[in-house]
KEMAR-461189 format. One record per residue (C-alpha): residue number from 0; residue in three letters; z, y, x. Coordinates in nm, 4 decimals, m for minus. Layout:
BEGIN
REC   pos   code         pz         py         px
REC   NUM    ALA          Z          Y          X
...
//
This chain:
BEGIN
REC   pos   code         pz         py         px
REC     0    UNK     0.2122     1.7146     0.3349
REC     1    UNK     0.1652     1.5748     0.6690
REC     2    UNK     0.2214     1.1945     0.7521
REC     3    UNK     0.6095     1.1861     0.8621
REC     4    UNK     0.6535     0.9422     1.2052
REC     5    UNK     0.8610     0.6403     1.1776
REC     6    UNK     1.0352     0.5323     1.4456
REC     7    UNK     1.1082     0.1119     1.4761
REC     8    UNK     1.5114     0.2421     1.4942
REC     9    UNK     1.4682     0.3880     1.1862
REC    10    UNK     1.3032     0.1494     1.0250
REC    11    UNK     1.6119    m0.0839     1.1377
REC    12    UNK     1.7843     0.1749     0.9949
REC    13    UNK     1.6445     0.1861     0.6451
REC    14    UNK     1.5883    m0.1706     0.5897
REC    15    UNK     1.9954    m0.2912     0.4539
REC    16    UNK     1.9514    m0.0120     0.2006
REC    17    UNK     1.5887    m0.0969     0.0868
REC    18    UNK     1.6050    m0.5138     0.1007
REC    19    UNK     1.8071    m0.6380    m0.1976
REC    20    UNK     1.7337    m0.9769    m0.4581
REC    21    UNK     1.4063    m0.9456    m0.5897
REC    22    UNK     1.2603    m0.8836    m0.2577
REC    23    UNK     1.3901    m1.1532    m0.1403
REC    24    UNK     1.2593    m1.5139    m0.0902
REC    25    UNK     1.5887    m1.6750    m0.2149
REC    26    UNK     1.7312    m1.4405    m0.4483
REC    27    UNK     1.9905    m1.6746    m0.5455
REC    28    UNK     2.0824    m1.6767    m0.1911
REC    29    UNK     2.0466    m1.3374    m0.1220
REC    30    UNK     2.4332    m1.0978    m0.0982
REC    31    UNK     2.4814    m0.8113    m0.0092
REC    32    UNK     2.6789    m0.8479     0.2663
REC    33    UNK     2.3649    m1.0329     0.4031
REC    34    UNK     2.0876    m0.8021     0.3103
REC    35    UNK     1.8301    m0.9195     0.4976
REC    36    UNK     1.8268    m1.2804     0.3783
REC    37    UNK     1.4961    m1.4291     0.2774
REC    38    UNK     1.2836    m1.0612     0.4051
REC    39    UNK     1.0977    m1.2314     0.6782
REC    40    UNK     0.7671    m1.2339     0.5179
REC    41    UNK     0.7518    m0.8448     0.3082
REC    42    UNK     0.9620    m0.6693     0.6074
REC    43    UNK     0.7247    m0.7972     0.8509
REC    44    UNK     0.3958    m0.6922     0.6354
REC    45    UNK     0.5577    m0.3586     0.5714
REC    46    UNK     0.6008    m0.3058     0.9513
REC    47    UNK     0.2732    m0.3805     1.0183
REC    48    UNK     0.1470    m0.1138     0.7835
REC    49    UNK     0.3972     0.1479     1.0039
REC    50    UNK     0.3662     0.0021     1.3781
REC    51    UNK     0.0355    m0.2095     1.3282
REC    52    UNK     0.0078    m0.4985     1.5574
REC    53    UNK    m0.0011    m0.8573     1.4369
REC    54    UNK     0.2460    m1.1057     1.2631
REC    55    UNK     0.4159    m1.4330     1.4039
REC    56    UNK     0.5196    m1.7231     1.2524
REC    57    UNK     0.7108    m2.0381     1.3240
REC    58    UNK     0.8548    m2.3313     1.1503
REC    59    UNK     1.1993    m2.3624     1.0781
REC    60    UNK     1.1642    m2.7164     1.0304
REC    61    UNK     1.4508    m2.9295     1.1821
REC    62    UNK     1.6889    m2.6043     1.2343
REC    63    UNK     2.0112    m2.5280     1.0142
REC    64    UNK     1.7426    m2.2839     0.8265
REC    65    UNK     1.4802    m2.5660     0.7522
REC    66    UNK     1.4969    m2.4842     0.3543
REC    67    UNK     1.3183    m2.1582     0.4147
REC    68    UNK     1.0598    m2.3221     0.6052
REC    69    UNK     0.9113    m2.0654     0.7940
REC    70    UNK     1.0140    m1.7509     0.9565
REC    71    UNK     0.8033    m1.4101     1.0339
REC    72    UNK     0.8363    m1.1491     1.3035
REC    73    UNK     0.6104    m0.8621     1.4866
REC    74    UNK     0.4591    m0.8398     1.7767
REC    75    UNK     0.2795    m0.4777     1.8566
REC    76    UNK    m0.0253    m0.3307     2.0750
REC    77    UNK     0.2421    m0.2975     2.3784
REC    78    UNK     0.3195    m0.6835     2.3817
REC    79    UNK     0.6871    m0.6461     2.2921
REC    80    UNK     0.8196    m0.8138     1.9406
REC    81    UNK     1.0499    m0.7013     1.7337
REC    82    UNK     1.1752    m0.9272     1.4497
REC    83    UNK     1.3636    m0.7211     1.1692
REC    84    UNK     1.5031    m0.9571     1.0253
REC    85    UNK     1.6669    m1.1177     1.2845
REC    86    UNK     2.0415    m1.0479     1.1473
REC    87    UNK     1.9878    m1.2416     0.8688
REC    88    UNK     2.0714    m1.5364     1.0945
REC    89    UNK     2.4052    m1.3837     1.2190
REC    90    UNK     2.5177    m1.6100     1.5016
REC    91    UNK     2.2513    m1.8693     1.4497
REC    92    UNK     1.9262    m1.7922     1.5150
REC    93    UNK     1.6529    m2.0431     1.5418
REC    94    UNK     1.3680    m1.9096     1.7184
REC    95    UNK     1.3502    m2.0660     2.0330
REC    96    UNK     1.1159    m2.0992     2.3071
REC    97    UNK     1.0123    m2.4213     2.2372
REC    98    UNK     0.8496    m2.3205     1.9053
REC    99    UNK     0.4929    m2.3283     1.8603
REC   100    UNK     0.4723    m1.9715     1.8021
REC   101    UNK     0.1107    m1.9054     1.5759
REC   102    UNK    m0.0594    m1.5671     1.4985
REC   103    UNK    m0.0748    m1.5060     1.1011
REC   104    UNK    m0.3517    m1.3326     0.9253
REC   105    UNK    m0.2314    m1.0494     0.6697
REC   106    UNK    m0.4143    m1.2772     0.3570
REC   107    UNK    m0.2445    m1.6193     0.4905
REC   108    UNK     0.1127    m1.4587     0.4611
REC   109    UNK     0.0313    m1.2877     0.1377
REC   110    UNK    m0.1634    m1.5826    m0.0299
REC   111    UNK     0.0253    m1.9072     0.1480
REC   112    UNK     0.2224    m2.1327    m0.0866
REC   113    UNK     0.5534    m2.1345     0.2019
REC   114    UNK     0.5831    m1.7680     0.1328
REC   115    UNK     0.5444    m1.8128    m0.2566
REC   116    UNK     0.2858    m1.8111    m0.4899
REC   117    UNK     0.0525    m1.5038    m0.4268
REC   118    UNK     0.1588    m1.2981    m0.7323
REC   119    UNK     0.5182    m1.3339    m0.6501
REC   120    UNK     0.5079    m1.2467    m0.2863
REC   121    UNK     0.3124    m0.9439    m0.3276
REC   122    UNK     0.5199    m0.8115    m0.6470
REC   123    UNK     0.7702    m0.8257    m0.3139
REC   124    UNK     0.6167    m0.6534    m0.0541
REC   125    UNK     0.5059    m0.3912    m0.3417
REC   126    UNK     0.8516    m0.3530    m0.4653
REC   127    UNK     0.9978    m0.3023    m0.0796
REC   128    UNK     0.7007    m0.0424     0.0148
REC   129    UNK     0.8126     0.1394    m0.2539
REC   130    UNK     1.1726     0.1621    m0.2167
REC   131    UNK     1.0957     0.2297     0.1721
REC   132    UNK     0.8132     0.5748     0.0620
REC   133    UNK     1.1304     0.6306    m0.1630
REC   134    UNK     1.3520     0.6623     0.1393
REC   135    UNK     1.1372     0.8435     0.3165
REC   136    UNK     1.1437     1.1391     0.0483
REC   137    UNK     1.3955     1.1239    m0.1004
REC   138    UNK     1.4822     1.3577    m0.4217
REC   139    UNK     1.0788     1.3896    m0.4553
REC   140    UNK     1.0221     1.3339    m0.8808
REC   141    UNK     0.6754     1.1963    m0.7716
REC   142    UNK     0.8422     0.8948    m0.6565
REC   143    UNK     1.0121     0.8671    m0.9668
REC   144    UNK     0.6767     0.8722    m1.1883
REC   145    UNK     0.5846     0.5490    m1.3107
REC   146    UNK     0.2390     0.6875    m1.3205
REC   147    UNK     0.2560     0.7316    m0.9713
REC   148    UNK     0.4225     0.4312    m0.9101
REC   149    UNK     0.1478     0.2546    m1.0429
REC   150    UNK    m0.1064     0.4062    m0.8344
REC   151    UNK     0.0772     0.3323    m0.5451
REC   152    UNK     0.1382    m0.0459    m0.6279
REC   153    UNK    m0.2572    m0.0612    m0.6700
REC   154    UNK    m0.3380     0.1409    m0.3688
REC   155    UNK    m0.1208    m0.1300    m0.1525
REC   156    UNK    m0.3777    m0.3358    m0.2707
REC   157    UNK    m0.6440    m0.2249    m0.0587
REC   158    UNK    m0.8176    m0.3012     0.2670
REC   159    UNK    m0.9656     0.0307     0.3960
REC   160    UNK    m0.8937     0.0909     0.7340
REC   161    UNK    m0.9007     0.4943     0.7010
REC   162    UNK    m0.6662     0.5605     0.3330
REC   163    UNK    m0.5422     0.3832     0.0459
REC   164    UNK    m0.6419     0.5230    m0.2845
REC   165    UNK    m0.4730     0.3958    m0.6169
REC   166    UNK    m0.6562     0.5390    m0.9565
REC   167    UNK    m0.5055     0.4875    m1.3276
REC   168    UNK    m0.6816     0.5487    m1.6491
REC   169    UNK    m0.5048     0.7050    m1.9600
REC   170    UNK    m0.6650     0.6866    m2.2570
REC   171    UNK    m0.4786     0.8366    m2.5544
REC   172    UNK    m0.0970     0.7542    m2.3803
REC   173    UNK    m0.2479     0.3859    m2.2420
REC   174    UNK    m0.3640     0.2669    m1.9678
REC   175    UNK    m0.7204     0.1144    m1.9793
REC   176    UNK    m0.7932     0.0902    m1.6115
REC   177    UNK    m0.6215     0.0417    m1.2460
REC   178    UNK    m0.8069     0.0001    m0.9379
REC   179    UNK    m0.8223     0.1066    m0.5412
REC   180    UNK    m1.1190     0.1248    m0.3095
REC   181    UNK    m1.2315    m0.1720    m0.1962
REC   182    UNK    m1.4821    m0.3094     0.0677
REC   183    UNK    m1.8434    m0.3516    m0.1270
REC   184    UNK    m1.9568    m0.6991    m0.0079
REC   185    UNK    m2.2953    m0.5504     0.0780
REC   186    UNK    m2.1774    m0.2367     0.3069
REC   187    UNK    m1.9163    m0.5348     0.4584
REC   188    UNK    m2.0866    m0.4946     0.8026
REC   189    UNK    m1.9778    m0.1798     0.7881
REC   190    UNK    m1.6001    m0.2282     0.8172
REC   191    UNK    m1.6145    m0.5069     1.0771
REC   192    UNK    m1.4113    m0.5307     1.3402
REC   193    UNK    m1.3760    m0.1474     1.2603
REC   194    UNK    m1.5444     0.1048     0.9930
REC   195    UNK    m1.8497     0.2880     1.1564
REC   196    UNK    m1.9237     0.5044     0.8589
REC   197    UNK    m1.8125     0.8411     0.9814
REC   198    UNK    m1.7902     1.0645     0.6219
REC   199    UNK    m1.7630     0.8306     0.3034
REC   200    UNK    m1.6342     0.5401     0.3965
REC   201    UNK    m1.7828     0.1844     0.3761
REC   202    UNK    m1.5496     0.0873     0.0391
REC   203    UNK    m1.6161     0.1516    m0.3361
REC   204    UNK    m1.3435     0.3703    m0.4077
REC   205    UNK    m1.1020     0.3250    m0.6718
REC   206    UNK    m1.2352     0.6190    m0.8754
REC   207    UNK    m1.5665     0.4682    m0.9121
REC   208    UNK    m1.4355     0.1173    m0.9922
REC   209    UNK    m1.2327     0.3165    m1.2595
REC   210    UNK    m1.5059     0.4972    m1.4317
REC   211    UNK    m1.7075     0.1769    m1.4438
REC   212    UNK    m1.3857    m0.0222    m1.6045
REC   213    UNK    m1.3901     0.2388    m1.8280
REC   214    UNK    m1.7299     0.2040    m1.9066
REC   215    UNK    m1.7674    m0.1850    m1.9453
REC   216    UNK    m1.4911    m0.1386    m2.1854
REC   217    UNK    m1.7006     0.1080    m2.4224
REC   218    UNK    m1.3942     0.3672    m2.4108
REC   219    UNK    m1.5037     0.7165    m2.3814
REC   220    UNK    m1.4205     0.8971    m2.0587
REC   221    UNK    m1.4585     1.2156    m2.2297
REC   222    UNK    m1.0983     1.1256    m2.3857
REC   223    UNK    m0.9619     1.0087    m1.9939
REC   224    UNK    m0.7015     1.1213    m1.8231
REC   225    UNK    m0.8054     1.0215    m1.4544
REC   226    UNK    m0.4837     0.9909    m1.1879
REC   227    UNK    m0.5742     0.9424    m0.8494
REC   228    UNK    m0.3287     0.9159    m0.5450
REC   229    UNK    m0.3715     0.8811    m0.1876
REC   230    UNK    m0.1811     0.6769     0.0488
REC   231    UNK    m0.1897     0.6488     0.4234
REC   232    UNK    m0.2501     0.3249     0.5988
REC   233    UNK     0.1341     0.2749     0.6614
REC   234    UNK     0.2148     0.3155     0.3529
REC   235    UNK     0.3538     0.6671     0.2800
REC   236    UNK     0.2528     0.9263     0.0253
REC   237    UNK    m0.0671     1.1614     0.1386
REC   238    UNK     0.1302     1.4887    m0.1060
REC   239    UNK    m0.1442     1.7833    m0.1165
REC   240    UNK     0.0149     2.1435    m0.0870
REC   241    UNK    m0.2473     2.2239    m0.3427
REC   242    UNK    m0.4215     2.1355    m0.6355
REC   243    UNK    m0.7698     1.9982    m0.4897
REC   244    UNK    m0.9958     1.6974    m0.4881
REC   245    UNK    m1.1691     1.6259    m0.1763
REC   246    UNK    m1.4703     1.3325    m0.2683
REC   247    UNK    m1.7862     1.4935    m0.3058
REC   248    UNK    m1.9045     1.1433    m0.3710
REC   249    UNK    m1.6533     1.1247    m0.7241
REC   250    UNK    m1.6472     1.4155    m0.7736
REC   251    UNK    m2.0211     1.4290    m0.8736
REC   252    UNK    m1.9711     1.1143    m1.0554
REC   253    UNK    m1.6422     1.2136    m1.2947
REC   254    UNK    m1.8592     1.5380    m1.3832
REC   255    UNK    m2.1609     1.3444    m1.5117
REC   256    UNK    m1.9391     1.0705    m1.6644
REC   257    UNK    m1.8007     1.3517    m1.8525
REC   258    UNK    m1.4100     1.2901    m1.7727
REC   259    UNK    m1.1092     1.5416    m1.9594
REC   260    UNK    m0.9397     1.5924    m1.6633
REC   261    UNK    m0.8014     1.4674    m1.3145
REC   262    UNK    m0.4474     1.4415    m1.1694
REC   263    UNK    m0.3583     1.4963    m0.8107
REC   264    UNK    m0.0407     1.4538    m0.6499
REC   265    UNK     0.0722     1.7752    m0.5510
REC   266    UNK     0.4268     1.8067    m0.3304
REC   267    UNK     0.6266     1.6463    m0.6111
REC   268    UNK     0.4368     1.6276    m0.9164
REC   269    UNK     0.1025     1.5952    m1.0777
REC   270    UNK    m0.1538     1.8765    m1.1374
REC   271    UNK    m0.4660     1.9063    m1.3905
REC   272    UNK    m0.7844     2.0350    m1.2582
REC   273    UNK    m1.0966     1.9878    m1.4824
REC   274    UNK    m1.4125     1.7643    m1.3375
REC   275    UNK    m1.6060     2.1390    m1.2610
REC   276    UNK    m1.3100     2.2414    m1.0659
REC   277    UNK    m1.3247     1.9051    m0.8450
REC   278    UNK    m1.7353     1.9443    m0.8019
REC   279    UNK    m1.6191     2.3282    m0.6391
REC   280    UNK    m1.3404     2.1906    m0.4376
REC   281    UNK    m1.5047     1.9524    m0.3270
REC   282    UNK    m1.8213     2.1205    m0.2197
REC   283    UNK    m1.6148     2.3914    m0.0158
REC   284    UNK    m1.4513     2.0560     0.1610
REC   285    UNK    m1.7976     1.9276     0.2518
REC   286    UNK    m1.9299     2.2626     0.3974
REC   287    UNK    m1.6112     2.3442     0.6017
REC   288    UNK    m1.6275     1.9915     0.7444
REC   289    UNK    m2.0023     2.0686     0.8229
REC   290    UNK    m1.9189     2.4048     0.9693
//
C-alpha cells in the first residue's frame, strides 16, 4: 500500500481529534475545549516526520505562558513556518519578534529536561504518531494489534534516513525481544550528512538486533515467532499487498538461525511465511532489482 500524501491543512485538520491528556505537557491543564494545550513539543516532532524541515524554539519566559517555559514550531525547506499549535494560545499569543528564535536538534527536544524527562516525552510523541497512522486508516484491524502497535512504537525509535523497521520476538505467547535498525557506530560515515549506501543500508536492522537478543538470552529461535513491520520516514504504515519479505541480508540470517516463522503486515493483518519462503522472496527481489 502506497505512502498516502499529507497535506499541512490536513494535518491542522486531524490534530483536535488526535491531541488529548496524556499527550500533553500539562495534562492537568489540558480540556477539551482547548485541545491543543501543552502539544508544542510531540506536534512539532510529528510534523517534521510528515513535512521535514527543522524545529524552532523560544522561551516563554516573562509572557502570561512563562510556566510552560518554552514553546515549539516548524519551519520547512521553503522558508515559511507553520506553528500547529498556535490556537492553544487563543487571543494571546506570545511569540514575538523580539524573541531569540533558536534552531532545535530532534535529540535536544526529545531528551531536554523543559520538555520532560526523556521517557515521558517520547511515550508522547509515540502515543500521538499513533493515534495520527490511526487516522490516517482508519477501520484497518492492523492498527488495532497490539503486536503491531508495538512494532511501530519501536520503529519510531529509529534514525534511518530511508525506512523505519520495528521487530518483536514471541516466544511461547511472550515477548523476549524488541528492536529497530539502528546506525552501527562503525558504518556511521556512512549515514552522514546523508546515507551513501545504495542497496542495504548503512544501519543494523532491527531483525538482526532481534536474533542476536534472542541469542544472548539462550532462548531458542527455533520456538520464535519473528514480527517485523515497516514504517515510512513520516511515520505511516508501509502495508504489503502480499505476503513477502524483501531483505536478502535477514533473510539469509533467520534461515540459518533456524527461526519458526515470520510475520508481515499485509493490508490489515499479519501473515506467516516460513524462513525458506523469505530466502525465495527475497532472492526474486534482489534479481528483479538487478534486472
Amino acid at each position: 500500500m502506497l505512502n498516502p500524501p499529507v497535506t499541512r491543512e490536513r494535518f491542522m485538520e486531524i490534530l483536535p481529534y488526535i491531541c488529548d491528556e496524556e499527550t500533553s505537557s500539562d495534562p492537568a491543564g489540558w480540556r477539551k475545549e482547548n485541545p491543543l494545550w501543552g502539544q508544542c513539543a510531540v506536534v512539532s516532532l510529528l510534523a517534521q516526520n510528515i513535512f521535514g524541515g527543522e524545529l524552532l524554539r523560544a522561551s516563554l519566559s516573562g509572557t502570561p505562558f512563562a510556566e510552560m517555559r518554552s514553546h515549539y514550531w516548524n519551519v520547512f525547506s521553503d522558508k515559511t513556518m507553520e506553528d500547529f499549535t498556535a490556537g492553544q494560545f487563543k487571543e494571546s499569543y506570545p511569540i514575538t519578534g523580539d524573541m531569540v528564535i533558536e534552531t532545535r536538534s530532534r535529540q535536544s527536544v526529545l531528551f531536554h529536561p523543559i520538555t520532560g524527562q526523556p521517557q515521558e516525552i517520547m511515550k508522547r510523541y509515540k502515543r500521538l504518531a499513533w493515534k495520527f497512522a490511526r487516522d490516517i486508516y482508519p477501520n484497518n484491524a492492523l492498527l488495532e494489534n497490539r503486536t503491531y502497535e508495538e512494532c511501530f512504537n519501536e520503529a519510531l525509535e529509529s534514525t534511518c534516513q530511508k525506512m523505519w523497521f520495528g521487530c518483536v520476538v514471541r516466544h511461547r505467547g511472550g515477548i523476549i525481544a524488541q528492536t529497530h535498525n539502528q546506525a552501527v557506530p562503525e558504518l556511521q560515515c556512512l549515514c552522514e550528512p546523508t546515507c551513501t549506501e545504495p542497496i542495504l543500508g548503512a544501519c543494523g536492522h532491527a531483525e538482526e538486533f532481534a536474533i542476536w537478543e534472542a541469542v544472548q538470552k539462550k532462548i531458542p529461535l527455533s520456538e520464535c515467532d519473528l514480527f517485523i513491520a515497516g514504517f515510512f520516514t513520516n511515520g505511516l504504515p508501509w502495508l504489503k499487498t502480499q505476503a513477502e519479505y524483501t531483505c536478502l541480508r535477514c533473510a539469509v540470517q533467520m534461515k540459518m538461525a533456524g527461526v519458526e516463522s515470520i510475520w508481515v503486515p499485509v493490508q490489515n493483518h499479519w501473515e506467516m511465511i516460513s524462513p525458506a519462503e523469505a530466502l525465495k522472496g527475497a532472492i526474486t527481489k534482489q534479481k528483479e532489482a538487478g534486472s
